[in-house]
N, C-alpha and C positions, 0 to 999 in steps of 0.2 A: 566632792571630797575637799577638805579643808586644810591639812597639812599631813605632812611625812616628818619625821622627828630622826635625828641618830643622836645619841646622846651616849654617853660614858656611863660603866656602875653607878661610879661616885657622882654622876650626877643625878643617875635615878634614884639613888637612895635620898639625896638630898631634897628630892623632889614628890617621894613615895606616899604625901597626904594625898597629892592629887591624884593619886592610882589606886583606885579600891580593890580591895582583895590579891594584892600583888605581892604577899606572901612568898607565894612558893617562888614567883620569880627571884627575890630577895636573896631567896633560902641557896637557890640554886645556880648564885651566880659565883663567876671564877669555875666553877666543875661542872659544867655544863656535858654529861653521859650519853646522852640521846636526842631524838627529836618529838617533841610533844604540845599537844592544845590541851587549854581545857575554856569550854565554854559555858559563861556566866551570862548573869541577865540583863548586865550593863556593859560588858565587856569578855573578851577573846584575850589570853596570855599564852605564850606558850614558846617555846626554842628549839634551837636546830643545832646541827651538831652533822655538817656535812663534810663528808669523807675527800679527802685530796685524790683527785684524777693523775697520778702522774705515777712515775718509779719510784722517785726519792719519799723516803720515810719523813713525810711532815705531818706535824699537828694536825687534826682538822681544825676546819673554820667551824665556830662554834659564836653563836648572839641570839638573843632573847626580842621577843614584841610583843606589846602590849597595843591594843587593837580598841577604841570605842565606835561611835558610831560615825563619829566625821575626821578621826583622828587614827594615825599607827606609827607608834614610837619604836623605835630600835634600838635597842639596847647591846654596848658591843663594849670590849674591853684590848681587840686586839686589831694592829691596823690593817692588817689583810683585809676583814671582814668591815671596815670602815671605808675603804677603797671601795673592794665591791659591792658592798650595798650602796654606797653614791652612785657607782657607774649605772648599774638599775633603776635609784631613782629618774635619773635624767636617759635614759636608755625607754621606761616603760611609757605608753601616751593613751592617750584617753581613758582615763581611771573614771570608774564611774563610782564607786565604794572602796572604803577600806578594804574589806573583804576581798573585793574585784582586786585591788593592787596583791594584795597576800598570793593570791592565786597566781595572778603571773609573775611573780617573784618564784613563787615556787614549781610553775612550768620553767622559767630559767635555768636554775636549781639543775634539772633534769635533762635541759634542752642537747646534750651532746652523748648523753651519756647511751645510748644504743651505738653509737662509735667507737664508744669507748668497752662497753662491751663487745665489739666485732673484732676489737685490738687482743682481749683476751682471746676468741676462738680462732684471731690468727697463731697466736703464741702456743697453745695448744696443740694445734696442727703440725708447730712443726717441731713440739715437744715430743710428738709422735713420730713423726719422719726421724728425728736424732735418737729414738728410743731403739728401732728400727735397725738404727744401723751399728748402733751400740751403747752402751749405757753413760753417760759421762759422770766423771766424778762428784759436779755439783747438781744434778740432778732430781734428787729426794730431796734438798735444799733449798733449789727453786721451786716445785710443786707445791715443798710446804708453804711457802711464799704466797705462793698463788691462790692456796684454800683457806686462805687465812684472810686473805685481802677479800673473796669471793662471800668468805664467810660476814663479814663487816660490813659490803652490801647488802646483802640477804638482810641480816638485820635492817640496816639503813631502810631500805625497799618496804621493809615490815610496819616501818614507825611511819613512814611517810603514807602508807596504805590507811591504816588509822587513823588520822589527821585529816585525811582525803575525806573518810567515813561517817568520822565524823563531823565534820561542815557540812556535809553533804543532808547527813540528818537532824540537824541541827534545829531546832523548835523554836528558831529566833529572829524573824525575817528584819528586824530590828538592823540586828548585826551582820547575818548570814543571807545576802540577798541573791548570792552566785550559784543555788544550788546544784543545776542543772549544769553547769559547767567545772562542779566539784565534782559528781557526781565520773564525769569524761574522767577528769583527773586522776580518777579513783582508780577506774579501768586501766589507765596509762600505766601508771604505777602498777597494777597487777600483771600486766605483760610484761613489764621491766623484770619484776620480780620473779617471774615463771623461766625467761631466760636466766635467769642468774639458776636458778633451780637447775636447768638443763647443762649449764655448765659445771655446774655442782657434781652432777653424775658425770661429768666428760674427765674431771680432776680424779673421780672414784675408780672410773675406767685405767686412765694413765696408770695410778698406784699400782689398781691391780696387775697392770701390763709388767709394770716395772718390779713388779714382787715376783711375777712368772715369770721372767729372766734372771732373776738371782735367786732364784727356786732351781735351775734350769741350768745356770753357771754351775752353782756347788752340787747338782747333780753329775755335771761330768767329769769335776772335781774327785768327787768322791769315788765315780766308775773309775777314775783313770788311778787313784790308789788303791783302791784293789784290786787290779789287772795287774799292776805292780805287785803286792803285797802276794797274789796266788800265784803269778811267774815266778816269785823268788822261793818261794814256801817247799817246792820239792827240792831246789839248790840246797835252800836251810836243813833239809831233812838229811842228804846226805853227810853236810858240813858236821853234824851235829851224831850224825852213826859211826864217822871214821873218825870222830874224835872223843870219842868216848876211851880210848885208849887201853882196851881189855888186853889180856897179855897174849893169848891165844885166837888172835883176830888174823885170818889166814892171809887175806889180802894186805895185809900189810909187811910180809913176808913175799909176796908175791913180785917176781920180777918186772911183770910190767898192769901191775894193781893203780899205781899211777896213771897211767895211758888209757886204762879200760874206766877210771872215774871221769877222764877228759870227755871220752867217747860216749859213755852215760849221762854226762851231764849236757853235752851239746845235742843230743837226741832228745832230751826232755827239751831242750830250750826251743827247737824246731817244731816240735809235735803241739810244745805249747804255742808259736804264732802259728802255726796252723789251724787251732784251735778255736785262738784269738778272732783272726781274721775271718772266720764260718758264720761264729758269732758275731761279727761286726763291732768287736769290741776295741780296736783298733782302726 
């Protein structure tokens, strides 16, 4: 192999006669969406678009390359990814093809990331345990957090499966000499991918967990207003019979009509926690 290139937009464009068919790369530089190849019959183009491993909301690293046969240029516009694609040139050793360096650039790429998946199924677990013991305010905030990031893997995982696939298949021993070791790659990736899957459903489990506790909440919410609402309802009835004020209401002529409404209203109240409590509704 003959050389490693990093080089600026502006210098690739400046330089885009010596790149045949490098169009799309052109097209798609500054907005770089995804990760993608596409393999020609003189040349490999294609870019990445790799998701930040951390908590803090940053950009991804996102650079383009363009691949010939004894050559693979980089194309990059921000210095994160100018950093770490140096560090890997002089990081990676015994290249035996272009293709051969691309490949373990992008086992690099990947090289932590089941750790970093294991940091999700910790965080999970003890989403669970604090679910458990009660619901916390930001809760449904972090989750959606979590399926949001899980989901942008799953993709991520998807594009680089592709990529895998295609090298792998590739009709080009020209270019693509590594097949058999794409081919691994390809697999790897699809395990990567299947756990992310499996955490997919662990985040669908929490929801629903945390949906049947606030399903479960205003259920006894709502029991415990109408144990109120039917405790008071025979109180209301009588409030509502001796104030109707008819003129020929006997009990209100009555000497001790007062003392006998006390004496009826505390035997309703009793009979109803009696009631209550049979029922278990208290």
């Amino acid at each position: 192999m003959n050389r490693i290139t990093i080089m600026s937009g502006d210098e690739f464009r400046a330089k885009k006669d010596l790149f045949p068919n490098c169009k799309e790369l052109l097209h798609s530089m500054g907005s770089i969406r995804y990760c993608k190849a596409e393999v020609y019959s003189d040349c490999v183009l294609g870019m990445f678009r790799i998701p930040q491993k951390n908590e803090q909301r940053r950009p991804s690293m996102t650079f383009e390359f363009y691949m010939t046969e004894d050559q693979i240029v980089f194309i990059e516009d921000t210095g994160d990814a100018k950093r770490w694609l140096e560090k890997q040139v002089n990081k990676i050793q015994n290249v035996q093809s272009p293709d051969h360096f691309l490949l373990q650039l992008m086992e690099q790429i990947i090289e932590n990331d089941v750790l970093y998946l294991l940091h999700f199924e910790k965080e999970m677990e003890k989403m669970e345990d604090d679910l458990l013991k009660g619901v916390s305010k930001d809760f449904y905030e972090v989750l959606t957090k979590l399926r949001q990031k899980l989901s942008e893997f799953n993709a991520y995982y998807e594009q680089l499966t592709a990529m895998g696939d295609l090298f792998q298949s590739a009709d080009n021993p020209t270019l693509i000499k590594s097949t058999e070791q794409w081919a691994r790659y390809a697999l790897r990736i699809e395990r990567l991918q299947n756990h992310i899957r499996l955490l997919r459903e662990n985040v669908l489990q929490l929801r629903e967990l945390y949906q049947s506790q606030q399903d479960a909440q205003q259920n006894k919410i709502m029991c415990l207003l109408t144990v109120v609402t039917t405790f008071f309802l025979p109180l209301t009835l009588l409030t509502g019979w001796y104030g109707m004020n008819f003129a020929y209401m006997p009990e209100l002529q009555w000497k001790y009509g007062y003392f006998a409404v006390i004496i009826v209203t505390a035997i309703i109240i009793v009979a109803e926690i009696i009631y209550f409590k049979k029922k278990k509704l208290f």
